[in-house]
N, C-alpha and C positions, 0 to 999 in steps of 0.2 A: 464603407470605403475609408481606410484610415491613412497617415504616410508616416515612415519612418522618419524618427526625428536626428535620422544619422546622416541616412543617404538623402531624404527626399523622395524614396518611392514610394508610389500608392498604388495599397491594394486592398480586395477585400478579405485577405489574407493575414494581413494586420493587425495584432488585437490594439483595438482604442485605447487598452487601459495599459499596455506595454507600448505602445508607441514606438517598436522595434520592427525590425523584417528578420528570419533567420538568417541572411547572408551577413548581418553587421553584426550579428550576436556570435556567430561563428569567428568570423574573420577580421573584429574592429571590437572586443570584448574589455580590453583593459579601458580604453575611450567610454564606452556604454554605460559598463559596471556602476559609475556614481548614479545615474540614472535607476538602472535597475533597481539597489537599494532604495531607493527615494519612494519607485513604483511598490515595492513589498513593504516599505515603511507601512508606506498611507494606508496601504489595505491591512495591514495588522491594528495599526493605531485607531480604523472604525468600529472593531471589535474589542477595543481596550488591550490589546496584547503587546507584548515588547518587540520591540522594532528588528533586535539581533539578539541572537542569544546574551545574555548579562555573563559577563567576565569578572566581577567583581574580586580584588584578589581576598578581600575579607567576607567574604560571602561563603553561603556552605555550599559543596559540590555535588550535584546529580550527573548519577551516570549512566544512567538509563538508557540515553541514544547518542546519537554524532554531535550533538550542538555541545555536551558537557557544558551544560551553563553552570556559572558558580552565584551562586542567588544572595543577593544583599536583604537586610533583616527589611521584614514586611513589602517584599516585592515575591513574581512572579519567576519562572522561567521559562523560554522560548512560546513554551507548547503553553502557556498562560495557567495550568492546571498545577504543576509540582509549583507548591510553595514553602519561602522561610519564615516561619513563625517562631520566635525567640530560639534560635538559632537549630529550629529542627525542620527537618521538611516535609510537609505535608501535602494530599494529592496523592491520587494514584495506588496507593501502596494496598496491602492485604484488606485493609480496615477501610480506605474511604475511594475504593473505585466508583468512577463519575461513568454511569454509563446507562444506556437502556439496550432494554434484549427482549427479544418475542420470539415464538417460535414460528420454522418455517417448513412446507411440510416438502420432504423428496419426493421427487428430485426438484431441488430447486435450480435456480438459476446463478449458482457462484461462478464464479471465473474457470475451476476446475470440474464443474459436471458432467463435461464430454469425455473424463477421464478415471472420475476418482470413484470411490467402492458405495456413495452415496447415488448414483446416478446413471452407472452401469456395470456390467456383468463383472467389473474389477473386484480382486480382493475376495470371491467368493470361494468359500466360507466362511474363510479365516477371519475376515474384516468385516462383511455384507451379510446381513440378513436374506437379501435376495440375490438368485442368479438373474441379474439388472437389477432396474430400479428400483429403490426400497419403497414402493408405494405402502403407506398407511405408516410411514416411520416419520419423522422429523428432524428439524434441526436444531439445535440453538442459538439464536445467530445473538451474539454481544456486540451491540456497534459502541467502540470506546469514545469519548466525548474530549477527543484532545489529540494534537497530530504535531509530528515533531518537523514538516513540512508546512510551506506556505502556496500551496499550487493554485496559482492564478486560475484554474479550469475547474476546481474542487465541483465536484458531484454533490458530493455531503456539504456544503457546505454552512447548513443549519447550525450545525454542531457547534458552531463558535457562541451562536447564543447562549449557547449551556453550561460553557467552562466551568464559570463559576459557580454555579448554582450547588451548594453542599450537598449531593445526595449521598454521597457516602454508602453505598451495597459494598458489603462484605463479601469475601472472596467463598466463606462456607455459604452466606444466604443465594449466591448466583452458584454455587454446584447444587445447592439442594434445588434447584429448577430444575436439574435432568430427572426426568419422570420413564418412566419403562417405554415409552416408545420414542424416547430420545436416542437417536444413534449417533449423533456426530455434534461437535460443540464447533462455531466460526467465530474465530476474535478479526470485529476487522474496526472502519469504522469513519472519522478519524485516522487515528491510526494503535494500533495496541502499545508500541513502544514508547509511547510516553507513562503506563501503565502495567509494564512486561510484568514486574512480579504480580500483581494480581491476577491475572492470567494465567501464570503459570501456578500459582495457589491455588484457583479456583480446578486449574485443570488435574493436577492432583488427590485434591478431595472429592472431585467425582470420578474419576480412576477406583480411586480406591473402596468408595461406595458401590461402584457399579462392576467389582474385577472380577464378578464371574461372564459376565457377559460384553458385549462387542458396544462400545463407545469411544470413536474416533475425536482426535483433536487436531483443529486445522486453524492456521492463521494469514491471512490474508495483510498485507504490509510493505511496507516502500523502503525496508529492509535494513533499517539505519540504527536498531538498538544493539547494547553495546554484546561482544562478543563473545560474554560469557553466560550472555542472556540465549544468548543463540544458538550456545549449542546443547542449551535444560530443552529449549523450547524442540528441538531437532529429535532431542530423544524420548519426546514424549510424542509428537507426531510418529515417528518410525515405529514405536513398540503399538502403538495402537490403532496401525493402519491407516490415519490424517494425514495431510499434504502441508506443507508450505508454500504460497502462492504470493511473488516478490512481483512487485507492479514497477518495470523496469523502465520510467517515466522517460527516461533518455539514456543515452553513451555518453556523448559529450557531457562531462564536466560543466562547461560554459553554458551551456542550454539547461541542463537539471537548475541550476543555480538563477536561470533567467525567468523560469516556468514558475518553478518551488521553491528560493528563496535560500536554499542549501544546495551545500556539494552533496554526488550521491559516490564519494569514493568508498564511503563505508558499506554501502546497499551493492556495492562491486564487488566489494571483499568478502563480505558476506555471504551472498549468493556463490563465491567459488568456494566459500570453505562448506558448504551443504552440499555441495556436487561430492561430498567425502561418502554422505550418506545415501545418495544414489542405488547405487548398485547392492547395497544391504538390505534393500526391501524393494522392486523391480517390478512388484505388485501388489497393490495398486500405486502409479509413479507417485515417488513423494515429494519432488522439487517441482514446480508451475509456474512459467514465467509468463508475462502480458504485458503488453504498450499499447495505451492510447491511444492512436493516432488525429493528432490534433493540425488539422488543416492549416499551412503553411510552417509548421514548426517540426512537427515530427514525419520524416519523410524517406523519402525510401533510403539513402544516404543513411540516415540514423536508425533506421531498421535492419540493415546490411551490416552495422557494426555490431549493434546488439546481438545479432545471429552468428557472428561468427565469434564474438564471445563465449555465447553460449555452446556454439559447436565444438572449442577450444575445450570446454571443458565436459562437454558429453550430447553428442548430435541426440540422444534419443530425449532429452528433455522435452516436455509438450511444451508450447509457445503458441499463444493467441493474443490477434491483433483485433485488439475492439474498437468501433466504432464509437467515434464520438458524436456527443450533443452541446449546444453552448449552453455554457453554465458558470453562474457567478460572474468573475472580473472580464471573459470572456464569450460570453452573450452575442456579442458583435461577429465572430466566426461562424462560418457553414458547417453542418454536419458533414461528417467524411464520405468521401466522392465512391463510390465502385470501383471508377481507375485507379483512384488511391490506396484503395486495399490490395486490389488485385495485382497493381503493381508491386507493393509491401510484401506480400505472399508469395507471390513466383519471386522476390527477393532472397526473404529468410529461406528458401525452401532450396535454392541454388545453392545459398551458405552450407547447405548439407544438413539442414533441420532437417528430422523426420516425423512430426507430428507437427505442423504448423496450422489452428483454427483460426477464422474469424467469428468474432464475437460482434452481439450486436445487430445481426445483419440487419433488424429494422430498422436500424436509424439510417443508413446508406441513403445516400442520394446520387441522381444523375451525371450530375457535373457542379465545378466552383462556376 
């Protein structure tokens, strides 16, 4: 049980470590705001990380994703990983991706398996080895070691141990891991946009290794890298049958910013300029949308926006609302209720969604 340090109410609804309720963060947001920064401070600064993106006007600039930090000599940016060393920046790039990767075997369990050519009868031939799931095929899954988000809820949240650790995998030593029963490569992680060109290098030279046969490229992400990164990354999913799968944390501006530490106007815009590439490949679907749903924060109000978002710009998108577990700064929160979802879902689904999943179900519980 925690209480809001705005209104005074208590609940167990509450994360202890936001010290907020969604009705103050909605509606008393400029009041909060100094707060909220202070809450993303501290939890950045236990992992050695910079507190807000560096603005530095003599610093060099990364553009990678939304925060554009301009990084002063021998410091960091946002995502702790891109750095300035004598005025160049290093991190992330072709040459020194920070990341680990294993293989995982189809149909696994990504956010898109209930839709995409790895998990069933979609995309077959064209994209799919199998009519359904590609049993005896695998993945590649790259979990990138850097996130240009600060999500109080982080899943992954190991990752920050890692930052810094120089491992440096080159973008050809992670394509030459796709081996002949590799069919699909997942950049997730983290998050790949702090990271986009290695990614998109790696995903090229195993393209081009592997172009007489069927090897999908898919990227899971919170959709905030910059826009010309978005749309290399869009034409290499669309030509090789892989999805894009944008983890649509919230609608409200005020709430993405209170959860993650960032605005997600860019992860908005983003995800409407991919609805371009929609309808150019219809099979298997290439855009994937999914929310969280985080007990006392994300609720059917901010479910009903997102969906009609999404409806705005094409009802047949798939959209799956996954169940949460407490993790990280959020420990203190209940797993997501059954009414909870099921109200979220007769929600998105009235918005005029036509493909709305829950995700998760095991975590579901009874009631808050």
């Amino acid at each position: 049980m925690a209480k809001c340090i705005n209104c005074g109410r208590e609940s167990k609804l509450i994360s202890k470590t936001l010290e907020l309720c969604l009705e103050c963060i909605r509606n008393d947001f400029e009041k909060v705001l100094p707060h909220i920064k202070k809450v993303h401070s501290k939890t950045k600064k236990r992992f050695g990380l910079p507190s807000a993106p560096p603005k530095d006007p003599k610093g060099v600039k990364c553009d990678f994703c939304v925060n554009e930090c301009s990084i002063p000599e021998g410091e960091t940016g946002y995502c702790g990983l891109r750095r300035n060393v004598g005025d160049k920046l290093l991190g992330g790039g072709i040459k020194d991706g920070n990341l680990s990767w294993y293989y995982d075997n189809l149909p696994t369990n990504c956010v898109a398996d209930w839709i995409c050519a790895g998990g069933t009868k979609a995309g077959y031939p064209e994209f799919s080895y199998s009519k359904g799931a590609e049993y005896g095929y695998k993945n590649l899954a790259v979990f990138y070691q850097a996130c240009s988000f600060n999500c109080l809820f982080c899943q992954n949240w190991h990752y920050r141990n890692e930052i810094r650790s120089l491992i440096n995998i080159t973008s050809s030593d992670l394509a030459n891991c796709v081996d002949k029963k590799t069919s699909c490569i997942c950049y997730f992680g983290g998050d790949p946009a702090p990271q986009i060109i290695h990614s998109l290098e790696t995903s090229n030279l195993a393209l081009k290794k592997n172009k007489e046969r069927i090897l999908r490229i898919c990227w899971e992400t919170n959709g905030s890298m910059n826009r010309k990164y978005l749309k290399k990354m869009a034409e290499l999913s669309l030509k090789s049958g892989g999805c894009i799968k944008f983890d649509l944390k919230a609608y409200d501006e005020k709430l993405n910013i209170a959860l993650c530490g960032v605005t997600n106007k860019r992860t908005l815009e983003n995800f409407k300029i991919l609805t371009d590439f929609v309808k150019k490949r219809p099979d298997p679907p290439f855009l994937v949308a999914s929310t969280l749903l985080i007990p006392g924060y994300v609720d059917k109000n901010e479910v009903s926006k997102i969906a009609e978002f999404i409806v705005s710009l094409n009802p047949e998108i798939p959209y799956s609302l996954l169940a949460f577990y407490p993790c990280f700064y959020m420990m203190d929160l209940p797993t997501t209720s059954r009414a909870h979802v099921k109200e979220c879902k007769e929600t998105a689904e009235s918005s005029g969604l036509s493909n709305v999943k829950i995700g998760n179900v095991h975590l579901l519980s009874d009631a808050y």
